[in-house]
PDB file of N, H, CA, C and O in Angstrom:
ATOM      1  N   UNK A   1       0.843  -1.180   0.000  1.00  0.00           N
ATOM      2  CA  UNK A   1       0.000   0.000   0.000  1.00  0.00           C
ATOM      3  C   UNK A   1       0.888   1.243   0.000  1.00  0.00           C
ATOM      4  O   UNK A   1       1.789   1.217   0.838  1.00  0.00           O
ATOM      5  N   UNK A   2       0.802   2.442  -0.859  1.00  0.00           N
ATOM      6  H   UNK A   2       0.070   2.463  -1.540  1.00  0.00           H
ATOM      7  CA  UNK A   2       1.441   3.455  -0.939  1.00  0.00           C
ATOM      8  C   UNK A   2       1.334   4.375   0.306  1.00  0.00           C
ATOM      9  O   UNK A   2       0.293   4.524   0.945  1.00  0.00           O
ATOM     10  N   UNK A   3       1.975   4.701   0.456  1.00  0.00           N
ATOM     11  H   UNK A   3       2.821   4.580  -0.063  1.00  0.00           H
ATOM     12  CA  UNK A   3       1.665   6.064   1.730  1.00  0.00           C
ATOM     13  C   UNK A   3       1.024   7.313   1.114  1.00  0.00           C
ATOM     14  O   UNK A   3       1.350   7.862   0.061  1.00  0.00           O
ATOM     15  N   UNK A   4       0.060   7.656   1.961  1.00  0.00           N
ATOM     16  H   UNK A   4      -0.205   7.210   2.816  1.00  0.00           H
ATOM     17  CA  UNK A   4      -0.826   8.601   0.973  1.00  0.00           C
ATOM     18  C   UNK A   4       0.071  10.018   0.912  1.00  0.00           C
ATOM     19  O   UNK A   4      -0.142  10.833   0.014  1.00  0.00           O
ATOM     20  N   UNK A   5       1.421  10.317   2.272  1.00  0.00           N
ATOM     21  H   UNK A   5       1.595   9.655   3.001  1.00  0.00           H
ATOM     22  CA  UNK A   5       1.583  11.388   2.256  1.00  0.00           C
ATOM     23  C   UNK A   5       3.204  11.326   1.108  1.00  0.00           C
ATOM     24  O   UNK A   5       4.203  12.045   1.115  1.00  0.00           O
ATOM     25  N   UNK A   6       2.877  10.297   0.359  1.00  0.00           N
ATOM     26  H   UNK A   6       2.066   9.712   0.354  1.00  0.00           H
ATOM     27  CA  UNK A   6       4.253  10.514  -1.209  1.00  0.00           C
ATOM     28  C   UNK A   6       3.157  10.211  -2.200  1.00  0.00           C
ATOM     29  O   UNK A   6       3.616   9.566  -3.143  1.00  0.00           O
ATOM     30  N   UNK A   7       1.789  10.468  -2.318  1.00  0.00           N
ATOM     31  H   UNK A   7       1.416  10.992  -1.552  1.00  0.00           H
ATOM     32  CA  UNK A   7       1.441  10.315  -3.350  1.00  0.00           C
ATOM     33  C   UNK A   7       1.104  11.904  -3.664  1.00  0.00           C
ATOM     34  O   UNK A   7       0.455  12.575  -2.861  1.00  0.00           O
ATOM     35  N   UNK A   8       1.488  12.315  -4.613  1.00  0.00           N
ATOM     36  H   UNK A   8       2.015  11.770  -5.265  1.00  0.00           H
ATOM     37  CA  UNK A   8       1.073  13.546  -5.138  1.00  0.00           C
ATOM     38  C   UNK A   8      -0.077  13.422  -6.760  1.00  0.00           C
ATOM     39  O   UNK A   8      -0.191  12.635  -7.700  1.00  0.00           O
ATOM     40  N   UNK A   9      -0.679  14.615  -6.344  1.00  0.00           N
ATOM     41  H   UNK A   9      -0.586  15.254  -5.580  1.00  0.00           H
ATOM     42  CA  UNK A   9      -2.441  14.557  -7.254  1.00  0.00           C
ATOM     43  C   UNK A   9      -2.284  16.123  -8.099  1.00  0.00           C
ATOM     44  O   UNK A   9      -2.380  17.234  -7.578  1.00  0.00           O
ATOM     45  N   UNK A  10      -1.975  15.756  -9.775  1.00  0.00           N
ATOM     46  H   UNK A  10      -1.897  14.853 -10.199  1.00  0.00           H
ATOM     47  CA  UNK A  10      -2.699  17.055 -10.296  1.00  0.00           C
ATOM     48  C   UNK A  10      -3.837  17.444 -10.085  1.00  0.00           C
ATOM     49  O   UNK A  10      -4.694  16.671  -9.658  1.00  0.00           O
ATOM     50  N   UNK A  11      -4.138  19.027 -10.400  1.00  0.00           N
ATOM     51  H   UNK A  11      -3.442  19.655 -10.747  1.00  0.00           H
ATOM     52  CA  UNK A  11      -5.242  19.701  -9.733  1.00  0.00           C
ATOM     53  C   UNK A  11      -6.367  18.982 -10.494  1.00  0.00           C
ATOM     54  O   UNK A  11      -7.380  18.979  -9.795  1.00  0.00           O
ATOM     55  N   UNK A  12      -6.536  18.425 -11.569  1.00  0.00           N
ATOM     56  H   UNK A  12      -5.712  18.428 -12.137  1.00  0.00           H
ATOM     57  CA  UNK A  12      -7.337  17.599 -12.544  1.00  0.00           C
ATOM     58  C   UNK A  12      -7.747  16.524 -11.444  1.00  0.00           C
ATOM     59  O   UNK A  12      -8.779  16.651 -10.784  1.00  0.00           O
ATOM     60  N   UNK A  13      -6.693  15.242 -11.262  1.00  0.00           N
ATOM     61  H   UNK A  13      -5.855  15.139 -11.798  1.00  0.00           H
ATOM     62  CA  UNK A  13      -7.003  14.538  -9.983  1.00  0.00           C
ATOM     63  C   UNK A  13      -7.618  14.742  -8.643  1.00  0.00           C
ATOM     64  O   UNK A  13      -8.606  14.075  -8.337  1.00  0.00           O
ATOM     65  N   UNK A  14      -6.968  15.857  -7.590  1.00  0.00           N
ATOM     66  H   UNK A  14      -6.166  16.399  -7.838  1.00  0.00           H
ATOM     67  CA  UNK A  14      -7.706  16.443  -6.908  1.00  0.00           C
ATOM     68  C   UNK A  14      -9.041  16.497  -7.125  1.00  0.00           C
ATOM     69  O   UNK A  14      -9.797  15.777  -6.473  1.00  0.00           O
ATOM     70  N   UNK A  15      -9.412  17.194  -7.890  1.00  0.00           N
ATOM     71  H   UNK A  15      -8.798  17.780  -8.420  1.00  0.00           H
ATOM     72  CA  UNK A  15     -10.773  17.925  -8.424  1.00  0.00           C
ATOM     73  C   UNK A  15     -11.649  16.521  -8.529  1.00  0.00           C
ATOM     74  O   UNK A  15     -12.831  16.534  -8.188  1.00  0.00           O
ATOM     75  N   UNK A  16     -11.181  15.620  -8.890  1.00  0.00           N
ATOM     76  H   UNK A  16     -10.220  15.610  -9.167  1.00  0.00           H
ATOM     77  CA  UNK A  16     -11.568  14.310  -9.326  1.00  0.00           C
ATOM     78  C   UNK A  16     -12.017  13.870  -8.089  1.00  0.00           C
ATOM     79  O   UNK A  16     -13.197  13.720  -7.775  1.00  0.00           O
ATOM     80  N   UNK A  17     -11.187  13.696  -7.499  1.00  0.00           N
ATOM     81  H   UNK A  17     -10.227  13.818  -7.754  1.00  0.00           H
ATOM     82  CA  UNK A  17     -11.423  13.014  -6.141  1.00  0.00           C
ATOM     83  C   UNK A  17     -13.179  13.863  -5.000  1.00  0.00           C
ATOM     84  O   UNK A  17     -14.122  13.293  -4.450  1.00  0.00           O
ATOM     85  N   UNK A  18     -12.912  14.952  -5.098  1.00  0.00           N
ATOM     86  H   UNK A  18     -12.146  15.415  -5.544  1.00  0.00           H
ATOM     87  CA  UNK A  18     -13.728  15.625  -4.397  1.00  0.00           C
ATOM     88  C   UNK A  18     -15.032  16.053  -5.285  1.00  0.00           C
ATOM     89  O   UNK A  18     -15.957  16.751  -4.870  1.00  0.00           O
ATOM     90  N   UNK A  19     -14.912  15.479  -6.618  1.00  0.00           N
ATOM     91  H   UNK A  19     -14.160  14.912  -6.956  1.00  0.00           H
ATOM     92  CA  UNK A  19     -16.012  15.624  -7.355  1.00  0.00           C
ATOM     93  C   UNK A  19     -16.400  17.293  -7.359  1.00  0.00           C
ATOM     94  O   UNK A  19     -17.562  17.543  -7.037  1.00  0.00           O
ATOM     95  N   UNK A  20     -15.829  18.043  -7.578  1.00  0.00           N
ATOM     96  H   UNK A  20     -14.885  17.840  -7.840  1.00  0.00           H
ATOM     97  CA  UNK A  20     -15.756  19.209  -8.671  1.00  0.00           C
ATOM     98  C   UNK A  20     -15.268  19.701  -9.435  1.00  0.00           C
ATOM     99  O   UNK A  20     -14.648  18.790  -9.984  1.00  0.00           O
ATOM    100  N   UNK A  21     -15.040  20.662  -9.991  1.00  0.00           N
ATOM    101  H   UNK A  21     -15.544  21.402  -9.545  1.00  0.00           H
ATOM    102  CA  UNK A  21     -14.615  20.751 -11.309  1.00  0.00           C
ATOM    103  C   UNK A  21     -13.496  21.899 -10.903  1.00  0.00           C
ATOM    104  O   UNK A  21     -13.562  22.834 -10.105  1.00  0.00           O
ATOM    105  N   UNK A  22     -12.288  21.374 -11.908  1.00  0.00           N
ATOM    106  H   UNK A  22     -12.234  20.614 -12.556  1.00  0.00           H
ATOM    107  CA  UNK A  22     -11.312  21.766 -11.966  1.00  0.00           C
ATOM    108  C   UNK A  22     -11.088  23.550 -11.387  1.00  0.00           C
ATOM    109  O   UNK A  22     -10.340  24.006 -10.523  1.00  0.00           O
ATOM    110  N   UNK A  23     -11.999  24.161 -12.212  1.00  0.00           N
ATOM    111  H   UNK A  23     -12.606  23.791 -12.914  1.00  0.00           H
ATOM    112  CA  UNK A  23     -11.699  25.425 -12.329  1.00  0.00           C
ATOM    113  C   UNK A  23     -12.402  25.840 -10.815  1.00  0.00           C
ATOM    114  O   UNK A  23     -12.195  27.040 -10.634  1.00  0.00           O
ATOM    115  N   UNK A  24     -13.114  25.278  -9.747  1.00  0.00           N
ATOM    116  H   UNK A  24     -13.282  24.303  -9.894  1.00  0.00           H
ATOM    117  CA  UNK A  24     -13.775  25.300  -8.728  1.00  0.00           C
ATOM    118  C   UNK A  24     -12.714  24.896  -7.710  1.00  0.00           C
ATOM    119  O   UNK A  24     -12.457  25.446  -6.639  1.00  0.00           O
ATOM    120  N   UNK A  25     -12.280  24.071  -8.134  1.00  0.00           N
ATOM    121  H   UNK A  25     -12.489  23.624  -9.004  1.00  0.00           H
ATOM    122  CA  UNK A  25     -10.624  23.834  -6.995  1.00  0.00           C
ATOM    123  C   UNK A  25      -9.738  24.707  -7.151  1.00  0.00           C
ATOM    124  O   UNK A  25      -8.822  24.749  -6.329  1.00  0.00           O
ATOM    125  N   UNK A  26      -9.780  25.794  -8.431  1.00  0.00           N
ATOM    126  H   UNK A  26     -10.524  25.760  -9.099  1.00  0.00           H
ATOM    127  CA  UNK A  26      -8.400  26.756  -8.345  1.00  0.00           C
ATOM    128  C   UNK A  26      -8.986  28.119  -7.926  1.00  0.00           C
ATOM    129  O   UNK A  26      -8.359  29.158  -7.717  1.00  0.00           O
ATOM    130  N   UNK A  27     -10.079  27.945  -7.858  1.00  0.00           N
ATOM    131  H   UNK A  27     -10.589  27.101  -8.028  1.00  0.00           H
ATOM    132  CA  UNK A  27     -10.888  29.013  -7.728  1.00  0.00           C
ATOM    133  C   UNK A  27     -11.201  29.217  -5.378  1.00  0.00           C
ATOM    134  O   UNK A  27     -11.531  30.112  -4.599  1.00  0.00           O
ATOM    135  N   UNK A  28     -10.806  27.741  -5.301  1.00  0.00           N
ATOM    136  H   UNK A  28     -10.538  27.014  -5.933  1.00  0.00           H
ATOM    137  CA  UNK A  28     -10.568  27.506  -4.036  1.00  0.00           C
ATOM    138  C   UNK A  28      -9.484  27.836  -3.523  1.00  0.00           C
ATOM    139  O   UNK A  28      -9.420  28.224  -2.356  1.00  0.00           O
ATOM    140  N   UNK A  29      -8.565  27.748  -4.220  1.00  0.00           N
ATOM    141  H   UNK A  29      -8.617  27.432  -5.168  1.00  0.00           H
ATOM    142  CA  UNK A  29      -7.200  27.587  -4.299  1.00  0.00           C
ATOM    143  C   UNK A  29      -6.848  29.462  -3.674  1.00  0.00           C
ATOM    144  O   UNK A  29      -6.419  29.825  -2.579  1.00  0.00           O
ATOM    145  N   UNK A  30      -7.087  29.964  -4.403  1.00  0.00           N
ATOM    146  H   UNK A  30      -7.435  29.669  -5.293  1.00  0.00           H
ATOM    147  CA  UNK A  30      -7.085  31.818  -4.711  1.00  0.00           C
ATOM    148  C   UNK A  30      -7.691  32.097  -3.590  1.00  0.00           C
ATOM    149  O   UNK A  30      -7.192  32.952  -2.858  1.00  0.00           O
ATOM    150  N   UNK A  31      -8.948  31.405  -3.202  1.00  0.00           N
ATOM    151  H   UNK A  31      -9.353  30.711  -3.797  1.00  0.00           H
ATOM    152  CA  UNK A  31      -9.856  32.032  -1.822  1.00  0.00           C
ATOM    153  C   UNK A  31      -8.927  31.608  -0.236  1.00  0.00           C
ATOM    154  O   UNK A  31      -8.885  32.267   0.803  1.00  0.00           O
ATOM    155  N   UNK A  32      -8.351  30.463  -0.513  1.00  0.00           N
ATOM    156  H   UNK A  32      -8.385  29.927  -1.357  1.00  0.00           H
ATOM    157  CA  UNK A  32      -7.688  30.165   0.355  1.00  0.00           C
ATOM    158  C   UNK A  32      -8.514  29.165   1.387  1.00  0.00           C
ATOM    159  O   UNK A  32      -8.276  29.024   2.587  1.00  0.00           O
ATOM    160  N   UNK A  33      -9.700  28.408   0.498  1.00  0.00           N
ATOM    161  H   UNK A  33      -9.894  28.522  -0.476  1.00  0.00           H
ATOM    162  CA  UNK A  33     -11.034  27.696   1.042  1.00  0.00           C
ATOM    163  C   UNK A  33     -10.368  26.339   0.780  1.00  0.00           C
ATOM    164  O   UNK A  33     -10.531  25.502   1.668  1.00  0.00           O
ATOM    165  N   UNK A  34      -9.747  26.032  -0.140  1.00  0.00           N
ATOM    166  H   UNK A  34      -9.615  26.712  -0.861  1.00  0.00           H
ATOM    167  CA  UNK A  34      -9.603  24.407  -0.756  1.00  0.00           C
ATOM    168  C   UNK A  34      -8.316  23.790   0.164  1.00  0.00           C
ATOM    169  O   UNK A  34      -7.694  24.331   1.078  1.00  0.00           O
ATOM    170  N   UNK A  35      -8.194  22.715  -0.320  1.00  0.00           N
ATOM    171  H   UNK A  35      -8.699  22.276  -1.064  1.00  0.00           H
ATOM    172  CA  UNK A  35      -6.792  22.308   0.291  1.00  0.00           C
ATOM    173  C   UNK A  35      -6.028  22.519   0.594  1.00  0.00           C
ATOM    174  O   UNK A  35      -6.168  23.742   0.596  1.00  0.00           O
ATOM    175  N   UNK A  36      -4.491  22.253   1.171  1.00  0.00           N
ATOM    176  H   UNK A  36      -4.377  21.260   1.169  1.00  0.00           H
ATOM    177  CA  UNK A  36      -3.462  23.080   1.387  1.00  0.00           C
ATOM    178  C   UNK A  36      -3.052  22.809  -0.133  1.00  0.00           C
ATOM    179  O   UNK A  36      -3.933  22.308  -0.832  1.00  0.00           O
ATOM    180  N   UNK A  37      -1.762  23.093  -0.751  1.00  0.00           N
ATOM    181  H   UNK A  37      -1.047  23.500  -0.183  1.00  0.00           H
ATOM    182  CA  UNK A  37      -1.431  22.543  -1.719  1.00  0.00           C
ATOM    183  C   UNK A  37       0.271  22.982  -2.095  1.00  0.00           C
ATOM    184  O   UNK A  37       0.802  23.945  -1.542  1.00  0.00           O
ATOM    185  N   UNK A  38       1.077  22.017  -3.226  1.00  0.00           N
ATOM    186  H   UNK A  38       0.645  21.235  -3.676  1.00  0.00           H
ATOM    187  CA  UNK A  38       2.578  22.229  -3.130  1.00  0.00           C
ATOM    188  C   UNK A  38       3.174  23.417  -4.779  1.00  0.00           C
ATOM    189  O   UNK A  38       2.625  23.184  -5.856  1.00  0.00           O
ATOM    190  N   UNK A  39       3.826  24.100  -4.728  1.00  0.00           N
ATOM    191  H   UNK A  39       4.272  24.289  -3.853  1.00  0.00           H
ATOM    192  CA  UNK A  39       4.084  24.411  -5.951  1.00  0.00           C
ATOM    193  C   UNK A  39       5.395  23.497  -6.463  1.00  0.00           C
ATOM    194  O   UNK A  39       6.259  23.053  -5.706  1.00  0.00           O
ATOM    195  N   UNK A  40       5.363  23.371  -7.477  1.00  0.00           N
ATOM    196  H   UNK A  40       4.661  23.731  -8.091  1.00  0.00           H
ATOM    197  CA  UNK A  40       6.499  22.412  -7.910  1.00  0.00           C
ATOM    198  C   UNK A  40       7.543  23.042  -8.839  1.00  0.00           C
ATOM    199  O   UNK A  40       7.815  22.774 -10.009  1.00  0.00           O
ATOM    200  N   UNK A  41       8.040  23.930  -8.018  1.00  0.00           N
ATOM    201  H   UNK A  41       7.819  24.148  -7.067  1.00  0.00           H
ATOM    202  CA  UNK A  41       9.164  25.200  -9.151  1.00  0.00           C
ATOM    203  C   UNK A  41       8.883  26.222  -9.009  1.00  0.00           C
ATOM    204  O   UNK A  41       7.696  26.333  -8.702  1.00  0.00           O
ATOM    205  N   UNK A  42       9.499  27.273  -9.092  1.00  0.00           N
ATOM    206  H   UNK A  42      10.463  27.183  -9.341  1.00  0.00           H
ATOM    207  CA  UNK A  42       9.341  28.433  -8.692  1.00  0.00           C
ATOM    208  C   UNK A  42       8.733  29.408 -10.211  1.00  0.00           C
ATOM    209  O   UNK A  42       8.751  28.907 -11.336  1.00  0.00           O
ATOM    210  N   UNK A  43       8.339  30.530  -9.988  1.00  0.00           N
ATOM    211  H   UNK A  43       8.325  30.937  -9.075  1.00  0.00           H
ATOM    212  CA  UNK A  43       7.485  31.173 -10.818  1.00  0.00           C
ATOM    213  C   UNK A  43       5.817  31.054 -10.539  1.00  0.00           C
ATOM    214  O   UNK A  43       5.398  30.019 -10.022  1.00  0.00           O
ATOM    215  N   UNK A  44       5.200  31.770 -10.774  1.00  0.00           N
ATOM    216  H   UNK A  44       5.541  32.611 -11.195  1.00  0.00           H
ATOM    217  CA  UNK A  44       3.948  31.703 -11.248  1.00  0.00           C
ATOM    218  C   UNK A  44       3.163  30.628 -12.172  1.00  0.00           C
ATOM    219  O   UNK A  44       2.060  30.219 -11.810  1.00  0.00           O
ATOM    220  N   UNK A  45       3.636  30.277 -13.121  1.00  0.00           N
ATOM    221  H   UNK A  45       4.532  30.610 -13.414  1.00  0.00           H
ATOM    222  CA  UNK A  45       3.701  29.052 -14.024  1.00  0.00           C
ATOM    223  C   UNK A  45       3.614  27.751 -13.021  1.00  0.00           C
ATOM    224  O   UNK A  45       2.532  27.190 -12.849  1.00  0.00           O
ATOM    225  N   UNK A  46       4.520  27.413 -12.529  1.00  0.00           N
ATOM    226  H   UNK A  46       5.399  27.869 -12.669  1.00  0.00           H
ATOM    227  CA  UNK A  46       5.086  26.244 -11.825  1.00  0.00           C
ATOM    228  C   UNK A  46       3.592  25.357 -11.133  1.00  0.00           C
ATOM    229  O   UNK A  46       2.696  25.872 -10.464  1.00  0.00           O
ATOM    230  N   UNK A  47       3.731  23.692 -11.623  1.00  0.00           N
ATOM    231  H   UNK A  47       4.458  23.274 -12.167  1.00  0.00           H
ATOM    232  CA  UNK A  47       2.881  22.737 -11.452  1.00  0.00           C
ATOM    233  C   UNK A  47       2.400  23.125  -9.979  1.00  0.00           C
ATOM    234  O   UNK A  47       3.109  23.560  -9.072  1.00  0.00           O
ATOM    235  N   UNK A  48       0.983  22.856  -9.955  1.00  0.00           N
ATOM    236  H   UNK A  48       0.407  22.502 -10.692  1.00  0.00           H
ATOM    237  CA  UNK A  48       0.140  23.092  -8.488  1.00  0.00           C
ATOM    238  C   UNK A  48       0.322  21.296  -8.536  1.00  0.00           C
ATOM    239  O   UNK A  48       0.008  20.700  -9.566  1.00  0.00           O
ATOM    240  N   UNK A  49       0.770  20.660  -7.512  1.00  0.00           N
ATOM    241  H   UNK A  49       1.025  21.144  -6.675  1.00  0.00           H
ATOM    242  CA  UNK A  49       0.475  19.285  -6.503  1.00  0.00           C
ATOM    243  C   UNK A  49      -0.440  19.520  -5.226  1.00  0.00           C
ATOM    244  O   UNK A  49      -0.372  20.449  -4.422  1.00  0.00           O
ATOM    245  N   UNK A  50      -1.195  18.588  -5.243  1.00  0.00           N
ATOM    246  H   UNK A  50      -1.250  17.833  -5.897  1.00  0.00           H
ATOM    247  CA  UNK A  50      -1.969  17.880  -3.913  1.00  0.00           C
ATOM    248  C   UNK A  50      -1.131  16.773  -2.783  1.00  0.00           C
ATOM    249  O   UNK A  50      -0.641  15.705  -3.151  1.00  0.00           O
ATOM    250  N   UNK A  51      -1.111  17.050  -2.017  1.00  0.00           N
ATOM    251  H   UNK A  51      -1.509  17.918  -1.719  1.00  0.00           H
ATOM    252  CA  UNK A  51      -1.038  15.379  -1.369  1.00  0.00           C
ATOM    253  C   UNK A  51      -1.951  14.939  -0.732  1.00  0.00           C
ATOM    254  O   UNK A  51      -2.528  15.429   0.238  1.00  0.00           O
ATOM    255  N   UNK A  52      -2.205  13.457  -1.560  1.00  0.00           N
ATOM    256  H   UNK A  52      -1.736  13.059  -2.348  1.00  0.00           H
ATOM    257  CA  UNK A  52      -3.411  12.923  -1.421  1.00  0.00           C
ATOM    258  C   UNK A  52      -3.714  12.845  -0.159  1.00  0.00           C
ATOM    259  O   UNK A  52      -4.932  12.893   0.016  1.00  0.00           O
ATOM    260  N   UNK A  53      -3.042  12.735   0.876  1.00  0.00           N
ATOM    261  H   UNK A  53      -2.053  12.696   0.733  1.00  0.00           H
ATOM    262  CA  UNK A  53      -3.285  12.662   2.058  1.00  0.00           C
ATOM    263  C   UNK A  53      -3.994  14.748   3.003  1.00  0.00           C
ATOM    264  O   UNK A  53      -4.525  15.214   4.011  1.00  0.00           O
ATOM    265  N   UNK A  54      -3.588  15.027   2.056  1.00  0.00           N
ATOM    266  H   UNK A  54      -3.158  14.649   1.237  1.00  0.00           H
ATOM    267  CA  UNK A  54      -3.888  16.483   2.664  1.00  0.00           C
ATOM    268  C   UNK A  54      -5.533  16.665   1.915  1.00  0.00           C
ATOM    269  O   UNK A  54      -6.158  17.414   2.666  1.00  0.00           O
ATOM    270  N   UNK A  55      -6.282  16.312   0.909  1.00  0.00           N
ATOM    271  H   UNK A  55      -5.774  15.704   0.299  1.00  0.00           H
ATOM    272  CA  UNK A  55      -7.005  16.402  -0.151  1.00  0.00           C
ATOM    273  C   UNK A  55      -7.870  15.762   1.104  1.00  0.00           C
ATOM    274  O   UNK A  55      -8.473  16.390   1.974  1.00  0.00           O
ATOM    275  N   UNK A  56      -7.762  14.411   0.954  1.00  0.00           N
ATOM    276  H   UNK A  56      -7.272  13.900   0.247  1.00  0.00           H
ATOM    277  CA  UNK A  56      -8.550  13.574   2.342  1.00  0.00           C
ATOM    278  C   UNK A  56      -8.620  13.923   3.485  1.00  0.00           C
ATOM    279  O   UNK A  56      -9.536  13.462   4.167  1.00  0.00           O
ATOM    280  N   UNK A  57      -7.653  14.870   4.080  1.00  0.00           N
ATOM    281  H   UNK A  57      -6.909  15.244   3.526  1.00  0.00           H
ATOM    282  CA  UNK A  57      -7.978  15.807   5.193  1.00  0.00           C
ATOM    283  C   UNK A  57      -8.919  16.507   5.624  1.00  0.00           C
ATOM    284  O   UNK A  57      -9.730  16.606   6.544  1.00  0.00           O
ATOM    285  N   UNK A  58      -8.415  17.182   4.251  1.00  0.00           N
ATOM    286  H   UNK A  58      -7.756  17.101   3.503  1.00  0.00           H
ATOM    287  CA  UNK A  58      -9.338  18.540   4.146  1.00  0.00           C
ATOM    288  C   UNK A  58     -11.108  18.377   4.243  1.00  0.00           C
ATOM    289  O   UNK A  58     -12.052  18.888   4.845  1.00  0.00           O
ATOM    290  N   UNK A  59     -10.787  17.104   3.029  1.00  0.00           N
ATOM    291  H   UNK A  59     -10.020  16.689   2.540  1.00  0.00           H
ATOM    292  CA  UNK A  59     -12.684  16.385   2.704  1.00  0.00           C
ATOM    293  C   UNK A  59     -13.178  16.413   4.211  1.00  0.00           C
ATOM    294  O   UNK A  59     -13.963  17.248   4.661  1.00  0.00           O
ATOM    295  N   UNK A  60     -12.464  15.136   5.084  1.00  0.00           N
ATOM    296  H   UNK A  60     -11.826  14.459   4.719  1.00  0.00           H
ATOM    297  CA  UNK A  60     -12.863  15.187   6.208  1.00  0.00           C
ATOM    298  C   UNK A  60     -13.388  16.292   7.607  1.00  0.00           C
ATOM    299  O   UNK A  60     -14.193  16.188   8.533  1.00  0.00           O
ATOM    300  N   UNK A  61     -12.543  17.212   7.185  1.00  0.00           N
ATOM    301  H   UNK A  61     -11.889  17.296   6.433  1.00  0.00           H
ATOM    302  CA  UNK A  61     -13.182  18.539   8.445  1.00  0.00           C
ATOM    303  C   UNK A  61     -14.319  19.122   7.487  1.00  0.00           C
ATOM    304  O   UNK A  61     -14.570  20.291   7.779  1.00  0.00           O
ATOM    305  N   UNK A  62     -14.989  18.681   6.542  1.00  0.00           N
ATOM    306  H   UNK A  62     -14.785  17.731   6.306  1.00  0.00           H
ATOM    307  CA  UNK A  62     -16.006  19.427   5.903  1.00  0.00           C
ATOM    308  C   UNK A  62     -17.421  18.391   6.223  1.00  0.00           C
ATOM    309  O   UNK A  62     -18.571  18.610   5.840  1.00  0.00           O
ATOM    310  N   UNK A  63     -16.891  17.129   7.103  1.00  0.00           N
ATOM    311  H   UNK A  63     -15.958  16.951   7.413  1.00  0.00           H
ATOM    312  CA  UNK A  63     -17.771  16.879   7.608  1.00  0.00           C
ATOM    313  C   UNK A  63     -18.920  17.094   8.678  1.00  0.00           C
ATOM    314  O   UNK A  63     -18.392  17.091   9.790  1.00  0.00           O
ATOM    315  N   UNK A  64     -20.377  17.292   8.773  1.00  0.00           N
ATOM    316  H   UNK A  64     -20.806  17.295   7.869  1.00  0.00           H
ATOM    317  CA  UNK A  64     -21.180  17.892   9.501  1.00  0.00           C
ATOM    318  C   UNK A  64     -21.960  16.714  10.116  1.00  0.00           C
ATOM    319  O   UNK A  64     -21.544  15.628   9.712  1.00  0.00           O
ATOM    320  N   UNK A  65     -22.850  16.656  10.876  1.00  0.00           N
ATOM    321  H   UNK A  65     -23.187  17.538  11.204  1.00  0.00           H
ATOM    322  CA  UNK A  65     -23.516  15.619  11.428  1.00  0.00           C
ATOM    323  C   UNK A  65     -25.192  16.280  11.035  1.00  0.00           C
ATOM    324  O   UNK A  65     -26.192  15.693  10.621  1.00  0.00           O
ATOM    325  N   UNK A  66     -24.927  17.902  11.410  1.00  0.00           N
ATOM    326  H   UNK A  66     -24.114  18.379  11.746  1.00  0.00           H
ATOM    327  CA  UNK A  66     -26.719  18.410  11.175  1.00  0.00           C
ATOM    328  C   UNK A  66     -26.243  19.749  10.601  1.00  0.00           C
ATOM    329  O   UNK A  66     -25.093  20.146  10.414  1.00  0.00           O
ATOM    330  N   UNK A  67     -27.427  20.346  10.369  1.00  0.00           N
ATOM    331  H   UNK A  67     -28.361  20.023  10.521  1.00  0.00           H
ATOM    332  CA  UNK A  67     -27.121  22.028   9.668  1.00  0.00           C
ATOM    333  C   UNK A  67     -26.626  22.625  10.644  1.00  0.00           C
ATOM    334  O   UNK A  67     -25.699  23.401  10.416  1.00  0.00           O
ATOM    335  N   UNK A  68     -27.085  22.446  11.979  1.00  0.00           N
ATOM    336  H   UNK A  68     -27.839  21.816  12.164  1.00  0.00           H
ATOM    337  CA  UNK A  68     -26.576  23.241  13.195  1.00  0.00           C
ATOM    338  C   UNK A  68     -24.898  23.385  13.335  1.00  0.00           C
ATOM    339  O   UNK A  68     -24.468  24.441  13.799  1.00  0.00           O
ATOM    340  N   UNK A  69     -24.091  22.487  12.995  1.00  0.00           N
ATOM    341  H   UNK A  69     -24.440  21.629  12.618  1.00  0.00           H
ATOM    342  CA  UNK A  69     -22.976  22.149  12.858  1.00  0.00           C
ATOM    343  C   UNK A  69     -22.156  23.090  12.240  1.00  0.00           C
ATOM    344  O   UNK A  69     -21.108  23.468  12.763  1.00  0.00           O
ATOM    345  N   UNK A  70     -22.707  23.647  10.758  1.00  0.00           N
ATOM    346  H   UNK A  70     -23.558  23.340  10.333  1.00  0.00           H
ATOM    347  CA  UNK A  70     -22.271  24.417   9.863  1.00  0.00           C
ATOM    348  C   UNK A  70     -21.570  25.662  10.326  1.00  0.00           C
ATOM    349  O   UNK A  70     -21.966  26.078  11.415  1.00  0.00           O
ATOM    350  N   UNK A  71     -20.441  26.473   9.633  1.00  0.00           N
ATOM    351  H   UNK A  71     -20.120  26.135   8.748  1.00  0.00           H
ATOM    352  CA  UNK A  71     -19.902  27.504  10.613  1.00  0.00           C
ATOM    353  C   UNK A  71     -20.942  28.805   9.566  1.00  0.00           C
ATOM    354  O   UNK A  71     -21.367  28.875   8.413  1.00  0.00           O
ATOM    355  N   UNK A  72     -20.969  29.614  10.749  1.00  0.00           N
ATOM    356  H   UNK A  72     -20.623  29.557  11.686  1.00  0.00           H
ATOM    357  CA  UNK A  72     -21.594  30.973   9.878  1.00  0.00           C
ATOM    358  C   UNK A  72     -20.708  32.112   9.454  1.00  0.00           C
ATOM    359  O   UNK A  72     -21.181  33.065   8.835  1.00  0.00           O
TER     360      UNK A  72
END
């Protein structure tokens, strides 16, 4: 079994995983709402990475039990 925290996820993957769409994860990304996430090279340009283990994190504290739960 791989260790989830050396598996790294393009933002395509990511997005995959959490079932939205690409441009909604970078758009998370900018708000500072979505995952943590790695740059891979310096510049502006430079590949956005996930680690899958941070992606599954994140999913998890977005868990609620009732509406009451929800933050305002």
């Amino acid at each position: 079994m791989t260790n989830p925290e050396l598996v790294f996820l393009l933002s395509a993957e990511a997005a995959s995983i959490l079932r939205i769409s690409k441009r909604t994860l970078e758009r998370m990304r900018v708000d500072g709402t979505g995952p943590r996430y790695l740059k891979a090279g310096p510049g502006k340009r430079s590949r956005v990475l996930y680690r899958q283990s941070e992606v599954l994190a994140w999913l998890e504290r977005q868990s609620y039990g009732s509406t009451s739960e929800y933050p305002r």
